[in-house]
BAMARKOL-498050 format. One record per residue (C-alpha): residue number from 1; residue in one letter; x, y, z. Coordinates in pm, whole numbers, plus 50000, padded with zeros to 5 digits. Layout:
N
<kolgu i="NUM" aa="a" east="X" north="Y" up="Z"/>
...
# end
This chain:
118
<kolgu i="1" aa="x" east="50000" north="50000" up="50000"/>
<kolgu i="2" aa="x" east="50102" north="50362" up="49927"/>
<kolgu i="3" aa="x" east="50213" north="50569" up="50209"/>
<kolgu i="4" aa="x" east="49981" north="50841" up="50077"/>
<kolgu i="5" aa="x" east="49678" north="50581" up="50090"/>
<kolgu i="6" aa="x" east="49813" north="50466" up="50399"/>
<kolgu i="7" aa="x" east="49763" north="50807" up="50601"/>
<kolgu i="8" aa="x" east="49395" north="50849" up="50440"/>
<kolgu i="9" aa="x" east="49316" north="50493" up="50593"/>
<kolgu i="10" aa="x" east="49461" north="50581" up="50936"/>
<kolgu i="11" aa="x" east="49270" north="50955" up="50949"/>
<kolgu i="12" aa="x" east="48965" north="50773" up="50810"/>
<kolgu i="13" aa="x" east="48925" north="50518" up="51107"/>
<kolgu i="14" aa="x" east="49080" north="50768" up="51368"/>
<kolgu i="15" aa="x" east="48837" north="51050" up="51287"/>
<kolgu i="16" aa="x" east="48525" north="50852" up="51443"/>
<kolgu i="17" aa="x" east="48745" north="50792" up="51783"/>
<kolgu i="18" aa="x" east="48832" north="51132" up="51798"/>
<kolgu i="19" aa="x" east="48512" north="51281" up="51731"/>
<kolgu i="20" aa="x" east="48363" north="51051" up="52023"/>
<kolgu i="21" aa="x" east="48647" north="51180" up="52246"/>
<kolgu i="22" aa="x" east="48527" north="51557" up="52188"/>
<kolgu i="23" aa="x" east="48204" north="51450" up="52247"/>
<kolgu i="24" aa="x" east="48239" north="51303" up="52562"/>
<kolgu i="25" aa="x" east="48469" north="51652" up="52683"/>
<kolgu i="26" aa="x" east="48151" north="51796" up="52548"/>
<kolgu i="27" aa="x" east="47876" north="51625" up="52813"/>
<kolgu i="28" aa="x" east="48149" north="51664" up="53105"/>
<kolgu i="29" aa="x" east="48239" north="52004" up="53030"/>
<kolgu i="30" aa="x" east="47809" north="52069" up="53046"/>
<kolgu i="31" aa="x" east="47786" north="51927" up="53419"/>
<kolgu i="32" aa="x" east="47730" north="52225" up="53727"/>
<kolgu i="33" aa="x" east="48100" north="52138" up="53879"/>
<kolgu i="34" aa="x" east="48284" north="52238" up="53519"/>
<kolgu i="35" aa="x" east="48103" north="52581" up="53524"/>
<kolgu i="36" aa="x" east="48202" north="52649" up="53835"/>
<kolgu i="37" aa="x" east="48567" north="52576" up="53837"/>
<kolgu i="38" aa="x" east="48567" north="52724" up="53453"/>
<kolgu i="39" aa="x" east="48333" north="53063" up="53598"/>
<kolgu i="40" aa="x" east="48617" north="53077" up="53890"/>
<kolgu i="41" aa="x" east="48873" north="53078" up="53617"/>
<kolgu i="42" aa="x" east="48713" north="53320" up="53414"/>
<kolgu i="43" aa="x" east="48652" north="53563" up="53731"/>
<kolgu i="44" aa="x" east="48976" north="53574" up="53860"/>
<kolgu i="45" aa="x" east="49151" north="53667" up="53521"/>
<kolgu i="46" aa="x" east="48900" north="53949" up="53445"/>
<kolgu i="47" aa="x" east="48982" north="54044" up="53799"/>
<kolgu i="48" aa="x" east="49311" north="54032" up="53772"/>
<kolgu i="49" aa="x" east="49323" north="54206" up="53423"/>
<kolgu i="50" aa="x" east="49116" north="54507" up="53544"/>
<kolgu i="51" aa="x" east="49347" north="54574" up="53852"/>
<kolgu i="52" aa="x" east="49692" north="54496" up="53589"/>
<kolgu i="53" aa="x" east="49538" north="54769" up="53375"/>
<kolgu i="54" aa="x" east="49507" north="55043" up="53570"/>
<kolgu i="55" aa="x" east="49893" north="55033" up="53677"/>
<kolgu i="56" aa="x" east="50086" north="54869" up="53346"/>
<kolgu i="57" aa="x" east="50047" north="54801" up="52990"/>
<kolgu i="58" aa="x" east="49825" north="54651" up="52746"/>
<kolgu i="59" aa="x" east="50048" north="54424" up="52678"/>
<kolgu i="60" aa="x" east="50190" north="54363" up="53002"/>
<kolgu i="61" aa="x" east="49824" north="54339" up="53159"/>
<kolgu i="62" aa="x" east="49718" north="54094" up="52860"/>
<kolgu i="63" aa="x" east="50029" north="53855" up="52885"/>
<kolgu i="64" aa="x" east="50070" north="53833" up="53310"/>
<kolgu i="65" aa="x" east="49684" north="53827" up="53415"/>
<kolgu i="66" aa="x" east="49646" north="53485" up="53293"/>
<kolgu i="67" aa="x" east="49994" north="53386" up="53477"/>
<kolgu i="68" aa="x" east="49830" north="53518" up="53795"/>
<kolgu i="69" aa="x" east="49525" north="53321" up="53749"/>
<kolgu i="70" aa="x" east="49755" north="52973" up="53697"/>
<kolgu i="71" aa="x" east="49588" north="52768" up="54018"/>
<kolgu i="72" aa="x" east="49255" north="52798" up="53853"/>
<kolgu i="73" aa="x" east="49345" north="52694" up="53513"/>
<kolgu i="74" aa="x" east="49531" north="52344" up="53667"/>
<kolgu i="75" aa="x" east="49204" north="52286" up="53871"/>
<kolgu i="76" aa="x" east="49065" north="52276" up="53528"/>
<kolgu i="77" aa="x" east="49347" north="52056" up="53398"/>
<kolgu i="78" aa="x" east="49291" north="51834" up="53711"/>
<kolgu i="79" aa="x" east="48903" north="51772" up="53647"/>
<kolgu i="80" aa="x" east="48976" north="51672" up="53313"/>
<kolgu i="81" aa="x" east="49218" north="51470" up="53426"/>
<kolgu i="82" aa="x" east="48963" north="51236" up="53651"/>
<kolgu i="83" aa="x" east="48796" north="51163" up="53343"/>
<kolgu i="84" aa="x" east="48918" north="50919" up="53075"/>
<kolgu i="85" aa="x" east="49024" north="51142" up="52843"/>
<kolgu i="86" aa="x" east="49414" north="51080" up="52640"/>
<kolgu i="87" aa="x" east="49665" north="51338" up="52766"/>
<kolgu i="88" aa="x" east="49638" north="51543" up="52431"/>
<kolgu i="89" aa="x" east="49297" north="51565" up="52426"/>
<kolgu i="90" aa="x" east="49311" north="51755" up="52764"/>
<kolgu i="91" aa="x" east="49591" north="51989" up="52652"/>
<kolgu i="92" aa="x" east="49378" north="52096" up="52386"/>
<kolgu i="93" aa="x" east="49074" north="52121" up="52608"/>
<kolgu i="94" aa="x" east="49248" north="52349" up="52869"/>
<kolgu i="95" aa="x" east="49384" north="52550" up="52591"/>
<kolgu i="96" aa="x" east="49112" north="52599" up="52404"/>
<kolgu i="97" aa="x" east="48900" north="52726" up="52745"/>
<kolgu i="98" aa="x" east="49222" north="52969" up="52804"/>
<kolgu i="99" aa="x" east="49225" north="53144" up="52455"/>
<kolgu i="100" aa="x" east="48837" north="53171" up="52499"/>
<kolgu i="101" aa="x" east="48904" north="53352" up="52850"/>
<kolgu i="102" aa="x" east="49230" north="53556" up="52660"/>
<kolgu i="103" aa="x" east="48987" north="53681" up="52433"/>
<kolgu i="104" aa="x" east="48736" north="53807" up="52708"/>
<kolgu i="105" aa="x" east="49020" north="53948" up="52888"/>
<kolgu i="106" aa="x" east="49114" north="54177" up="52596"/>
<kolgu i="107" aa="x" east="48781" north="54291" up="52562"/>
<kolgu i="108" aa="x" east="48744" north="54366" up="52897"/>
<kolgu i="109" aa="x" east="49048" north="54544" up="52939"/>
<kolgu i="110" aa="x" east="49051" north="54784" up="52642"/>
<kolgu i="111" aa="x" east="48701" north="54879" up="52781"/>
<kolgu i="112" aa="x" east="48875" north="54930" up="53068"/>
<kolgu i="113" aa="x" east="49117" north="55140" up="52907"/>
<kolgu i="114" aa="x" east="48857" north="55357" up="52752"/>
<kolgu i="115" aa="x" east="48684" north="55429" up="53069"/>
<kolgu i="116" aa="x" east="49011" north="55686" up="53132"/>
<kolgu i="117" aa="x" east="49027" north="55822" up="52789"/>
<kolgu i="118" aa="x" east="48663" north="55941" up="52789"/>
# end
């Protein structure tokens, strides 16, 4: 068999696994105790991000509010990791929930920001 053919064969049965697996992260990450721990995540870099702006940089606020926020994002890690998920499928689960809360952050502090220009 080509090597070519041979990767299509491989994607083609590993696509159904891997779409089970991100369905699964979907029903746990729906349950009351994810929402909290994610919500308590979500708080304390918005927090965080407010207070960083009003004494630094953008860019300094945007890059070290997450850092400050690190216990919350492992208690995330650590739920996932009670479940029976594969090691990369978590990585990508905790980083996709930080970019989402990155992205709120900046929002929230260049509305911040524009409170003082005003």
């Amino acid at each position: 068999m080509k090597p070519l053919n041979l990767c299509f064969v491989i994607l083609f049965f590993s696509l159904p696994i891997m779409a089970n697996e991100f369905s699964q992260a979907n029903k746990l990450s729906k349950t009351p105790g994810f929402d909290k721990i994610k919500l308590t995540y979500e708080k304390c870099v918005l927090t965080k991000g407010v207070r960083f702006a009003k004494v630094s940089t953008l860019s300094e606020t945007i890059k070290f509010a997450p850092l400050a926020c690190k216990r919350e994002l492992l208690a995330i890690r650590k739920f996932f990791l009670h479940s029976a998920f594969k090691q990369a499928v978590i990585i990508e689960l905790v980083d996709s929930i930080r970019a989402g809360v990155e992205i709120d952050l900046i929002n929230t502090v260049y509305k911040e920001r524009l409170k003082y220009v005003k």
